[in-house]
C-alpha positions in Angstrom: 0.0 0.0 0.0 1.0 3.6 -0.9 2.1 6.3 1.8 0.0 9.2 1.2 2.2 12.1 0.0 1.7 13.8 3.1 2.8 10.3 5.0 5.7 10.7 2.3 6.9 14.1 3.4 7.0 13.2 7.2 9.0 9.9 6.4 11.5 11.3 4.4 11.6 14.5 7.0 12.3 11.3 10.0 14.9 9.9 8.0 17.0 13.0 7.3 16.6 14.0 10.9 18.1 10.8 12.1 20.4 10.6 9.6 21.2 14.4 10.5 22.0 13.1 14.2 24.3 10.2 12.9 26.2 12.6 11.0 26.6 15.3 13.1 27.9 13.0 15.9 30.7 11.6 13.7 31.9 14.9 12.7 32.2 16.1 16.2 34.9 14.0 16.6 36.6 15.3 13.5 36.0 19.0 14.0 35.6 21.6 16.5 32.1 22.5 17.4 32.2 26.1 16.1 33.1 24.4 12.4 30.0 22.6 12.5 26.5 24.4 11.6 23.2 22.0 11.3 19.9 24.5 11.9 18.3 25.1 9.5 19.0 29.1 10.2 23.0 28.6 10.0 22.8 26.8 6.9 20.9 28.8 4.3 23.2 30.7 3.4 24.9 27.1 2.0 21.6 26.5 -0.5 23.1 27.6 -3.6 25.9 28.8 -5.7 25.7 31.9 -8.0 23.0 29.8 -9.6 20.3 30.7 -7.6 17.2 29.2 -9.5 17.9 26.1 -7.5 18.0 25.5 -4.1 18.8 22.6 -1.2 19.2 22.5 2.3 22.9 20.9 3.0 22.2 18.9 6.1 25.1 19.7 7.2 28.1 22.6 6.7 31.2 21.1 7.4 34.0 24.2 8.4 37.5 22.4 8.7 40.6 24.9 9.6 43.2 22.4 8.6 44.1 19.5 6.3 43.8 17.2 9.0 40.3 18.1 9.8 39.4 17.9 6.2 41.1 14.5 5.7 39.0 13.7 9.1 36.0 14.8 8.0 36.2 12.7 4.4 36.6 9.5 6.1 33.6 9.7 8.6 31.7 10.7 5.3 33.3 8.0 3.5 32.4 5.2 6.4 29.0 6.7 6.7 28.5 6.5 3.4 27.7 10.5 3.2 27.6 12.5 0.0 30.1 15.5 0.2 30.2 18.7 -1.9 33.1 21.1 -1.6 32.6 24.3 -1.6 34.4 27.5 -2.3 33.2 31.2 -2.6 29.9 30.0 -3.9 30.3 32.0 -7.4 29.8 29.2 -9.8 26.9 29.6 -12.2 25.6 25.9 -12.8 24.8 25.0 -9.7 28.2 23.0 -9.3 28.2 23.7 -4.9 24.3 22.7 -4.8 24.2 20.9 -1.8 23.0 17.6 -1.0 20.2 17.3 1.0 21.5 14.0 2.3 24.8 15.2 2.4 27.5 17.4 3.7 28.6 20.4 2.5 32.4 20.9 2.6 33.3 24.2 3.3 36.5 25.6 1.9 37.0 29.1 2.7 38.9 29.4 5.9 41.8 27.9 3.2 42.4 31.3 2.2 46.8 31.6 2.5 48.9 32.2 0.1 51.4 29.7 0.5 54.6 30.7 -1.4 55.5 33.2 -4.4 58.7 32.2 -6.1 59.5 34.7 -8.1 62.7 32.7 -9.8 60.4 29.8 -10.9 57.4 32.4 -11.4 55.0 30.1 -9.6 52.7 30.8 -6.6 51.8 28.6 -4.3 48.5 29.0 -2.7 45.6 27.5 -0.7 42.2 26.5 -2.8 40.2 29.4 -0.7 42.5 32.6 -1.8 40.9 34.7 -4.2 41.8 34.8 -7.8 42.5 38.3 -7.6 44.7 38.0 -4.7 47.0 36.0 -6.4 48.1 39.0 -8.9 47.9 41.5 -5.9 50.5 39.6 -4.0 52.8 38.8 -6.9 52.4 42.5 -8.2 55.6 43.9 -6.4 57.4 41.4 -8.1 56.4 42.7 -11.8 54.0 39.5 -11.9 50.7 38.2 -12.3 48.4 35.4 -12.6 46.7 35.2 -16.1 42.9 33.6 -16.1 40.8 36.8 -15.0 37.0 35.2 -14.9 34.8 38.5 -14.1 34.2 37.0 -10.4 38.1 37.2 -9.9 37.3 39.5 -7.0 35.4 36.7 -5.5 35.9 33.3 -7.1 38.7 31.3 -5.4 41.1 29.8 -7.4 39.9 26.0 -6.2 36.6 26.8 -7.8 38.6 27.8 -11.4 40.5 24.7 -11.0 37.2 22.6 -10.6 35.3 24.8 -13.4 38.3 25.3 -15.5 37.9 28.8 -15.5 39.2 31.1 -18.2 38.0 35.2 -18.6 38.6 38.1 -20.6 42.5 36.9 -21.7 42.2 33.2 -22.0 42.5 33.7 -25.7 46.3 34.7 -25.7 47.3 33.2 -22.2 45.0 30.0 -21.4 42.5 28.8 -19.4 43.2 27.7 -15.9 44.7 24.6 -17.2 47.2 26.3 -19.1 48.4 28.0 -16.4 48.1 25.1 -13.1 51.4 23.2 -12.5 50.2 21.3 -9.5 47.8 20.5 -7.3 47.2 18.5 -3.8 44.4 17.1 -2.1 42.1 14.4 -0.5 40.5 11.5 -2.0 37.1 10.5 -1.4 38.3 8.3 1.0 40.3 10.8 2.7 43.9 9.5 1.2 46.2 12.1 0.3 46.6 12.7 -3.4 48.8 14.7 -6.0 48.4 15.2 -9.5 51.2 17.3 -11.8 54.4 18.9 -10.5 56.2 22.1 -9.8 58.3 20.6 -12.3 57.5 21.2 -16.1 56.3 17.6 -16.2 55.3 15.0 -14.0 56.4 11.6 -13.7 53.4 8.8 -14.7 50.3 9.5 -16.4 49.5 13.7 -17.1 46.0 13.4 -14.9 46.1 17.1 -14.6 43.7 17.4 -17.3 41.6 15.0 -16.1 41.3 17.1 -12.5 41.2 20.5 -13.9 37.2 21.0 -15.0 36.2 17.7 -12.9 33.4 19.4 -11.0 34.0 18.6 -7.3 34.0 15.2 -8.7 37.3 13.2 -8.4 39.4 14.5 -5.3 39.1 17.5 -2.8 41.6 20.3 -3.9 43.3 22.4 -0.9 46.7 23.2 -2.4 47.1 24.4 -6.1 50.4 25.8 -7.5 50.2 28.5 -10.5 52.2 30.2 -12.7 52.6 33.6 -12.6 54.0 35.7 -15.6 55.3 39.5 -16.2 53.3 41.8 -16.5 53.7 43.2 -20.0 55.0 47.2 -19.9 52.0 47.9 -21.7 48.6 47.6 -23.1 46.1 48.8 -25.0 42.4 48.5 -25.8 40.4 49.0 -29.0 36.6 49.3 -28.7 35.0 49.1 -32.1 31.3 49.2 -33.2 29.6 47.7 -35.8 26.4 48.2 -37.0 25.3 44.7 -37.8 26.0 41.6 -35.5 27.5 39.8 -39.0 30.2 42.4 -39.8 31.0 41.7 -35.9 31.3 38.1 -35.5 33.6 38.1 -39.5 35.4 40.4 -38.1 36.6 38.0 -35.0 37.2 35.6 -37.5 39.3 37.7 -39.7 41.5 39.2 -36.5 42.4 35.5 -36.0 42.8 34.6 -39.7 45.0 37.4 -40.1 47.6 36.0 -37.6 47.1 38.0 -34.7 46.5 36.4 -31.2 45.1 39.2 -28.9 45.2 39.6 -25.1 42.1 39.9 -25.6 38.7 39.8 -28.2 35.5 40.2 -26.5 32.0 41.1 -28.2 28.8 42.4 -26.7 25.0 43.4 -28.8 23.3 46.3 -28.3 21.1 45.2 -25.6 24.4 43.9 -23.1 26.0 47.5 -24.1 23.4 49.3 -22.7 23.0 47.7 -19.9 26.6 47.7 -19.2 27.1 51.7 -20.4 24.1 52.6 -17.5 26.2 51.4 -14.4 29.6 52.1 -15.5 30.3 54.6 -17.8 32.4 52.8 -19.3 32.4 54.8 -22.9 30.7 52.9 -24.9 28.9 53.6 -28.1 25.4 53.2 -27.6 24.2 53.3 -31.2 26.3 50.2 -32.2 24.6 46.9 -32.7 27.6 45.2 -31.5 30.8 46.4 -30.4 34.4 44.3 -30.0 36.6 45.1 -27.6 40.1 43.7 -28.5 43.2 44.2 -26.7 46.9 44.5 -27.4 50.1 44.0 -24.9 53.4 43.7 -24.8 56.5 46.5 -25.6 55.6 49.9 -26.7 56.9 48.8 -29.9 54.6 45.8 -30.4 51.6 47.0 -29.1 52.2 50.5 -31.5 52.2 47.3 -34.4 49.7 44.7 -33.3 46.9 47.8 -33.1 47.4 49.2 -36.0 47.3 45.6 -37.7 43.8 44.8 -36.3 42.3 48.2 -36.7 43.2 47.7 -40.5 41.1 44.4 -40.4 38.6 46.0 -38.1 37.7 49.1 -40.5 38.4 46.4 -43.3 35.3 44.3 -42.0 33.1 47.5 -41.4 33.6 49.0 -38.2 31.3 52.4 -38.0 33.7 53.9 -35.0 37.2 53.0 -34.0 38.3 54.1 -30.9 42.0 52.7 -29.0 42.7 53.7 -25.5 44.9 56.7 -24.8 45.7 55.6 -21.6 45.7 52.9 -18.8 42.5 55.0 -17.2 40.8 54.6 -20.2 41.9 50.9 -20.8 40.4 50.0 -17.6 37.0 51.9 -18.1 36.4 49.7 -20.8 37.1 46.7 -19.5 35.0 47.4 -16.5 32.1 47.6 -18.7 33.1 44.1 -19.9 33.8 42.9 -16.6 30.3 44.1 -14.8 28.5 42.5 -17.3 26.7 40.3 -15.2 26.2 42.8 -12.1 25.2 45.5 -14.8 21.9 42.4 -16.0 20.7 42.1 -12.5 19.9 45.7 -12.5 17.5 45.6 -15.2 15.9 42.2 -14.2 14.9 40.3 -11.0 16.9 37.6 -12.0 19.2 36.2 -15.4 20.4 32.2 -16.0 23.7 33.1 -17.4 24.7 30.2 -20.2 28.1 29.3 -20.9 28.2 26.9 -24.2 31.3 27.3 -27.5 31.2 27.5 -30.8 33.1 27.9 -33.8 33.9 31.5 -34.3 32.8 31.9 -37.4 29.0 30.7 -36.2 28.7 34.1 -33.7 26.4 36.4 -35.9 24.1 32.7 -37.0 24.0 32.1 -32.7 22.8 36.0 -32.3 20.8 35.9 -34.6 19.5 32.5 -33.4 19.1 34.2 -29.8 17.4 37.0 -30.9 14.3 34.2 -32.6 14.6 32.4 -29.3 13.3 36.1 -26.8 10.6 36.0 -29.5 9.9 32.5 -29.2 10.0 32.0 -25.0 8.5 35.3 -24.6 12.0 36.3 -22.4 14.9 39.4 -23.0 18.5 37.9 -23.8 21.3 40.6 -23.6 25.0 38.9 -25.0 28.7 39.2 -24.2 31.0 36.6 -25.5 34.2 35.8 -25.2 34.6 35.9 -28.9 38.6 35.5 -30.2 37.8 31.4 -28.5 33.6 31.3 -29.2 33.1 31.2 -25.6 29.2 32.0 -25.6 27.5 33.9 -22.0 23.8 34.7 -22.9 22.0 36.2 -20.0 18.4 35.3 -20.1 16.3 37.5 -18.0 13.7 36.7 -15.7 12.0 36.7 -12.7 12.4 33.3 -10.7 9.3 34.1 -8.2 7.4 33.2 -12.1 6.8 29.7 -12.1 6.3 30.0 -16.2 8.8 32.6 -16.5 11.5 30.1 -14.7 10.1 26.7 -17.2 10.3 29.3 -20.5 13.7 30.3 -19.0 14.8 26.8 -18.7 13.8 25.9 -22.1 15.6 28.7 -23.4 18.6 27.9 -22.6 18.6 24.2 -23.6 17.5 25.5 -26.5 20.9 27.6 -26.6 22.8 24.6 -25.7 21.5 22.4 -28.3 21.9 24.9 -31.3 25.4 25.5 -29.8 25.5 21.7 -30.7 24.1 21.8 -33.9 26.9 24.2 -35.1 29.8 22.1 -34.2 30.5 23.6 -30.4 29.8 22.2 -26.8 27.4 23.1 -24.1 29.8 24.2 -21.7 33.1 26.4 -21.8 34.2 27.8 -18.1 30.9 27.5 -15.8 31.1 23.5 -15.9 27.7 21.3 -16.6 26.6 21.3 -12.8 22.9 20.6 -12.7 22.2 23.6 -15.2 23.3 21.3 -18.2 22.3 17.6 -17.1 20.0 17.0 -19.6 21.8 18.8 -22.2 25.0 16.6 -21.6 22.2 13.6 -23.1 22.4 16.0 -26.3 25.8 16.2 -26.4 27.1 12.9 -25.2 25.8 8.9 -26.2 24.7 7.0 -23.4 28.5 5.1 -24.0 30.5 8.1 -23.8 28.9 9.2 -20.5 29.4 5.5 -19.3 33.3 6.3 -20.2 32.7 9.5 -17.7 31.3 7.3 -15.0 34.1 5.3 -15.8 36.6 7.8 -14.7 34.7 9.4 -11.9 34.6 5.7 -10.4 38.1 4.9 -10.7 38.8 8.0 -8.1 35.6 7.3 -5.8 34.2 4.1 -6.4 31.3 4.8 -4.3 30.6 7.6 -5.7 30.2 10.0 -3.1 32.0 13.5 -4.3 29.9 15.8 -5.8 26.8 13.0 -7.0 23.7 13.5 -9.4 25.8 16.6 -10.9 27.4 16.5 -14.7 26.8 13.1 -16.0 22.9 12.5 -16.1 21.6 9.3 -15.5 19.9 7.1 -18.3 16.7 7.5 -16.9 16.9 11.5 -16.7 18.2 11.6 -20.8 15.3 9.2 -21.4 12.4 11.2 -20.2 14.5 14.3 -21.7 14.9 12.5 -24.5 10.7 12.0 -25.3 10.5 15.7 -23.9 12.9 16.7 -26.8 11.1 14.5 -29.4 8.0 16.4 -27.9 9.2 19.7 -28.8 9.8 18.8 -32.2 13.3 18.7 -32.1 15.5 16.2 -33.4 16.4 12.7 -32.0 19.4 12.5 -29.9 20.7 10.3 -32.4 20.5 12.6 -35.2 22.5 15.5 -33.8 25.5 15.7 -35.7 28.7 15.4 -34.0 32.2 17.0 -34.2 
């Protein structure tokens, strides 16, 4: 016989209070009482990461102060069988630090030291909590700086970028975070002390590094991460250039690249994002542009003088309406801080935006605008755009307002609908943010059930029961099943006859 729902609800709320208890008992002997938060009031502020559509009680907040307490901590989880979600600054944007409500949240932060700065070997040596910004400020004095500058680099802490595989404004010319992470240390699900890469400029054994960095909480607990830091060229230089039609913008990304030319940096933004951005700031941008390119230039005086006037020949060359190059560092900075409060600049203008994060070929940018700008028509819902374009790095901002039941389903539907085009033009539905539970079900698009078997694969070979980080980035067959008939439903292709790349 069938519980009534109600019966249902009080069950389940039993269970989680007793199971509640059993954890909470074993942690005490692992951490000090003041590191450990279980009411309901102390733990909300744990219920989501910058992806705050969804929401989950953690049912408990684990606060460890050392690497003994966090190695502690793991193994009561691990003998308890206990989910665990490590957590950072909370900044990510697909729901990656979602808690488990049958599990504990691992708490990060107080891991905030900067270890070392070598400035012979040009690394930094630094705990997963300190910010990414931090990491430049301290190494500053020493003419260097650490490359990958997402837009939350105020906030984000670098063990989040290694999970995400972060990149920002200047990952075109100097990497994403993989590009630019030597080494770093840990804990195993079970609590067993692990290291993957070296301070070295290779590592003995198998290069898992890449299999670490952009793994989603999912494979090991990161606490120590060495980077490499580089000089900070003498000088730079910005060039903002509008266009009057999003197709002259995106051929004209293309074309910088074709040409030869690698710059520090090649961001794009439409008309909508401009505005937006232009109202908070003041950054100096040109309103009456359809779309406007930043693109940036550093190195000597004498390369930078070259490498601008090169790409504002190809920029007038693929129709720029205004040219304008920064006369000076104040001005350089202005306009990337329109770029960089992109996403602070959208939450003014709308209760709340799902930010999307899915890559492309660059020469598909004006067809995915112009794709975007059917889709507000079609869901009924504003989409303001910034890209990182020189690497087809897409960040749609759908607005909305979450207390809107519909609004929040349209919104959803939007941005598989992003994803999957993304798909359909040869790219990938994620780029920095990670899948998280944003892009479960569009990881079914993306992936065959036997590639995501391969993932499982992996994730298994590093916690066999499975316990960092579950339900997030690989869906289950079940959940790309009834996605699946849902997509079918819409009138959309079968899975099977997405073309892949």
């Amino acid at each position: 016989m069938k519980l009534s729902t109600s019966a249902d609800r009080a069950a389940e709320i039993a269970a989680r209070a007793q199971r509640q208890a059993e954890v909470v008992a074993a942690l005490r002997e692992c951490l000090p009482v003041h590191a450990l938060l279980w009411h309901g009031e102390d733990t909300t502020a744990y219920e989501c990461d910058g992806l705050t559509a969804y929401r989950e009680q953690p049912l408990v907040v684990a606060l460890p102060e050392t690497e003994e307490q966090v190695a502690a901590t793991l193994r009561a989880c691990h003998a308890l069988n206990v989910p665990v979600v490590a957590r950072g600054a909370g900044t990510g944007l697909s729901g990656g630090a979602l808690p488990h409500r049958f599990g504990v949240t691992l708490s990060l932060a107080k891991f905030n030291q900067i270890v070392r700065i070598d400035a012979q070997a040009r690394t930094a040596v630094v705990q997963c909590g300190v910010r990414n910004l931090a990491i430049s400020e301290a190494a500053a004095p020493l003419g260097l700086y650490y490359a990958p500058d997402p837009s939350s680099q105020i906030a984000c802490t670098i063990g989040g970028n290694v999970a995400e595989n972060a990149g920002g404004v200047h990952c075109l010319k100097y990497g994403l975070t993989l590009h630019n992470v030597l080494r770093v240390r840990g804990f195993t699900a079970q609590g067993e002390p692990v290291e993957f890469g070296s301070e070295a400029l290779d590592a003995a054994g198998l290069d898992l590094m890449p299999l670490l960095v952009g793994s989603e909480g999912m494979l090991a607990v990161m606490l120590e991460v060495t980077v490499k830091l580089i000089p900070r060229p003498p000088l730079a230089r910005c060039i903002m250039a509008s266009f009057d039609d999003v197709r002259k913008a995106g051929d004209a990304v293309a074309s910088v690249i074709s040409a030869g030319i690698i710059p520090a940096g090649l961001e794009m933004m439409d008309k909508a994002m401009t505005a937006a951005v232009e109202d908070y700031v003041h950054a100096g941008y040109d309103l009456d542009a359809t779309a406007i390119l930043l693109c940036e230039s550093d190195g000597t005086a004498e390369e930078v003088e070259e490498e601008v006037a090169r790409m504002v020949q190809v920029l007038r060359g693929s129709g720029a309406t205004r040219i304008e190059v920064s006369a000076d560092e104040a001005q350089r900075l202005r306009f990337w801080s329109g770029r960089k409060n992109a996403f602070p600049a959208s939450g003014r203008i709308s209760p709340d935006y799902m930010c999307m994060d899915s890559t492309i070929p660059r020469k598909r940018l004006a067809d995915m605008l112009l794709a975007i700008q059917q889709m507000e028509q079609k869901y009924g819902l504003r989409c303001v755009n910034v890209f990182h374009a020189g690497d087809g790095n897409l960040h749609p901002l759908i607005l909305f307002d979450a207390n809107d039941a519909e609004q929040l389903r349209q919104c959803e539907l939007f941005g598989a609908d992003i994803l999957e085009t993304s798909v359909h033009m040869g790219g990938t539905v994620t780029g920095e943010h990670g899948v998280g539970v944003e892009k479960l079900s569009s990881m079914c698009v993306q992936f065959s059930s036997a590639e995501r078997e391969q993932m499982l694969a992996v994730k298994r070979a590093f916690d066999a029961s499975e316990l960092l980080n579950p339900g997030k980035v690989i869906p289950s067959l079940s959940r790309c099943a009834e996605y699946g008939k849902m997509h079918v439903r819409r009138g959309l292709l079968p899975f099977a006859d997405i073309p892949r790349f």
